[in-house]
C-alpha positions in Angstrom: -10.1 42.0 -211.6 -10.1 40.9 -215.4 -12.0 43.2 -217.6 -13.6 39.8 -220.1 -16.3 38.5 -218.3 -16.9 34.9 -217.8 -20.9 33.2 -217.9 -22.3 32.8 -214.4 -22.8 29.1 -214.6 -22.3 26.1 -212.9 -19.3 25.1 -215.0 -17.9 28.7 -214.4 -18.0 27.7 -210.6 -16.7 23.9 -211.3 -13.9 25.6 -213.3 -12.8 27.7 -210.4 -12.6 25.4 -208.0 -10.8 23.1 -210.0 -8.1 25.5 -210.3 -4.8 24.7 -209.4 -4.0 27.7 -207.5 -6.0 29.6 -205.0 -5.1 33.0 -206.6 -6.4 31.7 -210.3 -9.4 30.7 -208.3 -10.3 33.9 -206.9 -9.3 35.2 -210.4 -12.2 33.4 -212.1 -14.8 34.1 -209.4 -13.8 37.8 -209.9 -14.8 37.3 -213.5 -17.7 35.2 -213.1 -19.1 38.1 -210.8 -18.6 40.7 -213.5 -21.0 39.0 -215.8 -23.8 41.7 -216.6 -26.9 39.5 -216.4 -29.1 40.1 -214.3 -31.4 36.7 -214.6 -32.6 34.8 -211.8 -30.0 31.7 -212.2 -27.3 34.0 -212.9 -28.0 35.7 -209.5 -27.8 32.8 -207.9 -24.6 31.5 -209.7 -23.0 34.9 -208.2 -24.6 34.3 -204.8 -22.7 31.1 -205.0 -19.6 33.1 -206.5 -19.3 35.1 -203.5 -19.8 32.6 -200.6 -16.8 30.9 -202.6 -14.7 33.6 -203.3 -14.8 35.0 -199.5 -13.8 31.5 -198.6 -10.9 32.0 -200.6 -9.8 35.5 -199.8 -10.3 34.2 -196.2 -8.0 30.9 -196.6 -5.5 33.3 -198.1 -5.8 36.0 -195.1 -6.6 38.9 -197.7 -8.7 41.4 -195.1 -8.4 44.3 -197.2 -9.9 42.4 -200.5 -12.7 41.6 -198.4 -13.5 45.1 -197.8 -13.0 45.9 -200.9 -15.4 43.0 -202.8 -18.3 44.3 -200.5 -17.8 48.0 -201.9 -17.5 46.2 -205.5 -20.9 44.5 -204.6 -22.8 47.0 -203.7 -24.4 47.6 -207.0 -25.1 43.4 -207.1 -27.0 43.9 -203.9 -29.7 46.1 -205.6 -30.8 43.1 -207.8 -31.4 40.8 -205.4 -33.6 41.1 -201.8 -33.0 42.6 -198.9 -32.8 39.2 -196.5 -29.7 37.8 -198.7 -28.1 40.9 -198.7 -27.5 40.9 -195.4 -26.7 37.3 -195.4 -23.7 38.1 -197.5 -22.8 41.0 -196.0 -22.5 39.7 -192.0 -20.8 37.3 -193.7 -18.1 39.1 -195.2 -17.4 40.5 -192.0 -17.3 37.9 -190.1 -14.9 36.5 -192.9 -12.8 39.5 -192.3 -12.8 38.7 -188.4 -11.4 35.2 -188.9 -8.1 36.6 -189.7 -6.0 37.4 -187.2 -4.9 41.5 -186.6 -8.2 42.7 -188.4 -9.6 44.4 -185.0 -8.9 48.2 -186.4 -10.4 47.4 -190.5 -13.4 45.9 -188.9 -14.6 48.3 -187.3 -13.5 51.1 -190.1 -15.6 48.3 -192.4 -18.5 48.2 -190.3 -18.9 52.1 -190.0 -18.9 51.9 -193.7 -21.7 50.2 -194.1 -23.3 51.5 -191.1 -22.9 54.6 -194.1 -24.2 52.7 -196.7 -27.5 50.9 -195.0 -28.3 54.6 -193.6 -28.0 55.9 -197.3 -30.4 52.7 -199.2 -32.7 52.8 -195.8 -31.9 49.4 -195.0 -32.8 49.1 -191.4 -32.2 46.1 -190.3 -29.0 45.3 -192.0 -28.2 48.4 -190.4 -29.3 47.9 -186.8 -27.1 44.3 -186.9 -24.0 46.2 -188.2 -24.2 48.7 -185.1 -24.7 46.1 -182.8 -21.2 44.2 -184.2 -19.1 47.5 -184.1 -20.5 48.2 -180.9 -19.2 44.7 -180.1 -15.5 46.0 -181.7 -15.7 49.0 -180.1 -15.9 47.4 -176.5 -12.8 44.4 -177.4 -10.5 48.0 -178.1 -11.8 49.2 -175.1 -13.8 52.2 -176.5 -16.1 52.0 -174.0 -17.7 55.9 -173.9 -18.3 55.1 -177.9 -20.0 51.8 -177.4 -22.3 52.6 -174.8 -23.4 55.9 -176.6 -24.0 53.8 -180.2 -25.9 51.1 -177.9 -28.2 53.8 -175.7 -29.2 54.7 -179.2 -29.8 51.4 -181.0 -31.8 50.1 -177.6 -34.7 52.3 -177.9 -34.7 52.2 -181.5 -35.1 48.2 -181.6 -37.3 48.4 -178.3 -39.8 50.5 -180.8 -39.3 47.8 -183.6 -39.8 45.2 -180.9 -37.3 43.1 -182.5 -37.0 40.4 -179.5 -33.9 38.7 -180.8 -32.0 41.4 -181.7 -32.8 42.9 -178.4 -31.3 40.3 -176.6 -28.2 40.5 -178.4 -27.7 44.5 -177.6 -28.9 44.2 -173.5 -26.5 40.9 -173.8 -23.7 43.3 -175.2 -24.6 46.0 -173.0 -24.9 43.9 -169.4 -20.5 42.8 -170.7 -20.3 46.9 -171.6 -21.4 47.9 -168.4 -19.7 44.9 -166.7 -16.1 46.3 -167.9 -16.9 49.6 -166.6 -17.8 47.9 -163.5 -20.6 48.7 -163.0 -22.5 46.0 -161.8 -26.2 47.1 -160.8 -26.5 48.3 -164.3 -24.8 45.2 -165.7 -27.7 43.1 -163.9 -30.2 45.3 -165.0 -28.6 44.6 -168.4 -28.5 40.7 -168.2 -32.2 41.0 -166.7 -33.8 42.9 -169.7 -32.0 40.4 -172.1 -33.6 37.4 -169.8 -37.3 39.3 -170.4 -36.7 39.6 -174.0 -35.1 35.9 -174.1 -38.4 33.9 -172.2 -41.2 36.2 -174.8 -39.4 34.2 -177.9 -37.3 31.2 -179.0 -33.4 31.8 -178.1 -30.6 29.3 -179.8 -28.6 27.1 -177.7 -25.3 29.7 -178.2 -27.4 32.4 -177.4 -28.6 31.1 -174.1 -25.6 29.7 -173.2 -23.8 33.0 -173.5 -26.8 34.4 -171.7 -26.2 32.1 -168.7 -22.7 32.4 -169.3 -23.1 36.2 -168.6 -24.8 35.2 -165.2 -22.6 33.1 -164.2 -19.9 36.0 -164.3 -22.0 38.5 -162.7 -22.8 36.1 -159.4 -19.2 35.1 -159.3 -18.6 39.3 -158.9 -20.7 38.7 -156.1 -19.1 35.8 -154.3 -21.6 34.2 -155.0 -20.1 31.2 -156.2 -22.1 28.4 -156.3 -25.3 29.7 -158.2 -22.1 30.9 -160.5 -21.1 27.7 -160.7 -24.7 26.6 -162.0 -24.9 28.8 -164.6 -21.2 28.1 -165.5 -22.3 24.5 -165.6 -25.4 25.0 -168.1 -23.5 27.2 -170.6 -20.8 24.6 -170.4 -23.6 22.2 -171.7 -24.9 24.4 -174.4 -21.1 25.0 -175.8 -20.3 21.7 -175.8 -23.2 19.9 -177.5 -22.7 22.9 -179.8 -19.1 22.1 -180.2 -18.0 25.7 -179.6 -15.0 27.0 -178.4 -16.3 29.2 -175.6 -17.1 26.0 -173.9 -13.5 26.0 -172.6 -14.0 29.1 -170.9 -17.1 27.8 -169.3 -15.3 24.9 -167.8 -12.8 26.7 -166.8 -14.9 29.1 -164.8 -16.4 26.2 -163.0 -13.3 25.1 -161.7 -12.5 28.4 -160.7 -15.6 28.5 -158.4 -14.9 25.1 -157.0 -11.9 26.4 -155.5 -13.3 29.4 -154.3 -15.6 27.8 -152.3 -12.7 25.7 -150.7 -13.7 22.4 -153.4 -10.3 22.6 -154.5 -10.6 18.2 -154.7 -13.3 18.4 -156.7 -11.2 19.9 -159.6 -9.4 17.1 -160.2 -12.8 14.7 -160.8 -14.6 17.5 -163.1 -11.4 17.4 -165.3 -10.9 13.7 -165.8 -15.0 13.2 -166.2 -16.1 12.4 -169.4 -16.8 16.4 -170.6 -13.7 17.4 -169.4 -11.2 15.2 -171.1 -12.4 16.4 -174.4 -11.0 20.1 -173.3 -7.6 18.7 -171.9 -4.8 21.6 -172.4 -3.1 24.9 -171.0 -6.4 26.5 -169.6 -7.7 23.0 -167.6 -3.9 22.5 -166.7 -3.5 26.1 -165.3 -6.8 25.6 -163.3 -5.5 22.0 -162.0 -2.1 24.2 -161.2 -4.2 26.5 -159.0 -6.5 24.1 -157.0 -3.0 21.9 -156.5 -1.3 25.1 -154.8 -4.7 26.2 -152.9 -4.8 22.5 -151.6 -1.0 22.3 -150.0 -1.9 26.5 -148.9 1.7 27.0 -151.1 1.9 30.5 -152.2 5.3 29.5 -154.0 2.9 26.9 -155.9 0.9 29.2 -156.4 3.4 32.4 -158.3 4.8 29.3 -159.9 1.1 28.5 -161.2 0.7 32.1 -162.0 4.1 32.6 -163.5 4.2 29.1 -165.7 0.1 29.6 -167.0 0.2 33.9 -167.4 -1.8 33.8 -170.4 -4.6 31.4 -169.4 -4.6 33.0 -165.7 -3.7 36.9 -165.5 -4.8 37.8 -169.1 -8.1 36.4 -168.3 -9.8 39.4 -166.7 -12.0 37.3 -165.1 -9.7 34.8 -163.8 -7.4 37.4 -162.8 -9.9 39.3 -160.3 -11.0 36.2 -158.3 -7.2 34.8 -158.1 -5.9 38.0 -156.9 -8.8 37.7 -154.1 -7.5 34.5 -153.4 -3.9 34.8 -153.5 -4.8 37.3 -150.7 -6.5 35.5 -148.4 -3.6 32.8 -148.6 -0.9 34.9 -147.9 -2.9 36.8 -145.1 -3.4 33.2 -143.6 -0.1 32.0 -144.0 1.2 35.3 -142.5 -0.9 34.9 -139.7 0.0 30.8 -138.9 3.6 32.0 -139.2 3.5 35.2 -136.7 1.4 33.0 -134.3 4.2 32.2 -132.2 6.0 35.4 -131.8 6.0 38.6 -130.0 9.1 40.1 -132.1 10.0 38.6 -135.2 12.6 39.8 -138.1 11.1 40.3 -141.1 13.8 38.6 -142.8 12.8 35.3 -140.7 9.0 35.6 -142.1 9.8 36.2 -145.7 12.6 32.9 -145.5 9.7 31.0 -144.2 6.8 32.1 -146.6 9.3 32.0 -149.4 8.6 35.4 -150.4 10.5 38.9 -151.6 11.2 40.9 -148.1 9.4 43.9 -150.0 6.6 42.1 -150.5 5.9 40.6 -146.9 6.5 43.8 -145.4 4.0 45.6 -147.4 1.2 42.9 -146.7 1.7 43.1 -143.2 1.3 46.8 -142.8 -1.7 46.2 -144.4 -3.0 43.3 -142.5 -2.1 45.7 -139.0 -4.3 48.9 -140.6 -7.1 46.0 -141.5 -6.6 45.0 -138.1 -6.1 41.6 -138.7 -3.7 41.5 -136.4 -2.8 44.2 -133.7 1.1 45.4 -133.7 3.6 47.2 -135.5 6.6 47.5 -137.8 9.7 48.3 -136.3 11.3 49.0 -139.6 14.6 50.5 -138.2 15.8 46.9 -136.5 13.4 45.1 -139.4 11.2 43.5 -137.0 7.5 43.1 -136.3 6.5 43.6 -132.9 3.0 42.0 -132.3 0.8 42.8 -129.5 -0.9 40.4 -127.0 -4.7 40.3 -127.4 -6.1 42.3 -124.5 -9.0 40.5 -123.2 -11.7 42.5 -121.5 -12.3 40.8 -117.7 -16.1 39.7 -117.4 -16.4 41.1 -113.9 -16.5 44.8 -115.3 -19.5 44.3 -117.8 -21.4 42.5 -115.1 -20.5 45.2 -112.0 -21.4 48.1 -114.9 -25.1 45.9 -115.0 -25.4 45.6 -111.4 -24.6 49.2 -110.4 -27.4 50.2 -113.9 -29.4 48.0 -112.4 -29.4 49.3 -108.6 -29.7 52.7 -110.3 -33.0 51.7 -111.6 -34.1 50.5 -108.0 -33.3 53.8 -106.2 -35.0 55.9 -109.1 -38.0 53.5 -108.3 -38.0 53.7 -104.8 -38.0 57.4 -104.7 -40.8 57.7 -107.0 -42.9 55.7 -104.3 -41.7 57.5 -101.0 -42.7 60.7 -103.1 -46.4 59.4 -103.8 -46.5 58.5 -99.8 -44.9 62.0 -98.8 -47.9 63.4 -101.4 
């Protein structure tokens, strides 16, 4: 920063902007922001410095200036009130999180002014901070940290009975406790957020990442088509909101359709009207799946899995339901294949199902422990032997009955003779 200061005016502003260069820009910000005066218009002026110059810093992917402008502001933020303080300050982080590799100085940023707010008793700057790097905390997968920082914030906003922050932390918490797996208390989560969410107004994103929420936790169930609801209404609120999460939500829909054996219906919900503005890797991938699911091809389906890996396995969510899936192919196909035999190479099964030998043996020794099927694995000659299906004759339940039944007669009948004899 220069050390001659430059008046915080409107032409100051103009001047910067006009600049050729992004770095003389952010130059003369820097020097409009060192002006000493502490009037109301040049407050304002500064205010206006600030959302500029983070623009800047942002364009030119300078995280660390960032953190370092909010320390330099610090003193500025004692002159003007508590409510645009904080305005600026979630801003500059969320600044910082628009470029890309920042995951590690955000949160080192955000215990610094979790610091700070504790030190100038600014508690509800403070309480919003905590909920973000709790938020951080659970994308590194610091789980044991976020839940303890949450546990404590819960009760404390609970007391303040701050409704829309609430929502937010039993939001983050119900995800927290969802990648712990730990699903009752992941309901309970997403329930106390719903309580909170019906006392007061909730924003279209917020609701829709509320129902977004739901929609994951019923699809953990199987229960796919009230998933597929929820899916549906967040997929609404993204969209008219224009946000990217409403991919996701689309995607998720299509995912449920083909669980519950709709895989036809994915093709339609694509080429509607919603779903040609979202066109790309993540509807192709889904269109992949349902196209593989359809023909019951498991080599479709690895080549789906293989061709759309980011989209399909690195999507958590994705990943567990297709994994489900993929199984219940296979173990289908297995079983169509095997039908026919009593002894069958293993070689011959995997040629068929177009599969690694490894991998077919493996699934079905563990299709004959599930007892899908009842035989064995002969794996010195490679073969599968498969049993025949005993079948229990009728006549031996019935004669069990009748003899039970003739039991109960004779017990009868020697009750009576013994009343007569008495």
């Amino acid at each position: 920063m220069s050390s001659d200061y430059l008046p915080a005016t409107t032409e100051s502003i103009a001047h910067a902007l006009e600049a050729p260069t992004r770095p003389e820009s952010i130059s003369i910000l820097y020097r409009v922001l060192q002006n000493p005066s502490s009037a109301p218009d040049a407050l304002r002026i500064k205010e206006q410095a600030i959302t500029n110059l983070t623009d800047l810093l942002t364009q030119e992917k300078k995280a660390e200036e960032l953190r370092l402008l909010l320390t330099q502001l610090r003193p500025f933020f004692s002159l003007i009130p508590k409510a645009k303080t904080a305005k600026i300050v979630r801003s500059i982080i969320d600044a910082v999180a628009k470029i890309p590799g920042t995951s590690a100085l955000q949160i080192s940023l955000c215990r610094e002014m979790v610091e700070w707010t504790r030190l100038e008793k600014r508690t509800f700057l403070r309480q919003r901070v905590e909920a973000r790097l709790a938020a951080l905390l659970m994308e590194e997968k610091e789980y044991s940290e976020a839940l303890s920082l949450l546990s404590g914030l819960i009760k404390e906003v609970r007391r303040l009975d701050d409704k829309l922050l609430l929502v937010d932390i039993d939001l983050l918490e119900s995800k927290l406790h969802f990648s712990l797996r730990n699903l009752p208390k992941a309901k309970a989560s997403l329930t106390a957020a719903r309580t909170a969410a019906n006392a007061i107004y909730v924003p279209p994103a917020q609701q829709g990442t509320i129902d977004l929420q739901s929609g994951i936790l019923h699809a953990e169930e199987k229960d796919y088509k009230t998933a597929y609801s929820y899916f549906f209404e967040a997929f609404e609120a993204f969209n008219a909101l224009e946000d990217p999460r409403a991919v996701f939500s689309l995607k998720y829909m299509l995912l449920c359709k083909i669980m519950v054996n709709q895989a036809d219906d994915v093709a339609s919900i694509i080429s509607s009207k919603a779903g040609l503005n979202y066109l790309g890797p993540d509807l192709d991938a889904m269109k992949a799946v349902a196209d593989a699911y359809a023909k019951r091809s498991l080599k479709f389906f690895e080549t789906a899995l293989r061709d759309y890996k980011t989209q399909l396995e690195d999507d958590p969510i994705v990943h567990r339901h297709l994994s489900s899936l993929y199984d219940t192919l296979l173990e289908q196909n297995l079983c169509r294949l095997i039908e026919p035999y009593s002894r069958v190479e293993i070689n011959h099964v995997a040629n068929m199902i177009e599969l690694p030998v490894e991998h077919v043996e493996k699934k079905l020794s563990q299709m004959i422990l599930d007892k899908k099927f009842a035989g064995t694995l002969d794996q010195g000659a490679g073969c599968l032997i498969i049993f025949e299906d005993l079948k229990t004759d009728k006549m031996f339940p019935a004669a069990l009955e009748t003899i039970s039944n003739m039991g109960k007669v004779v017990d009868s009948l020697y009750v009576r003779s013994a009343r007569i004899m008495a």
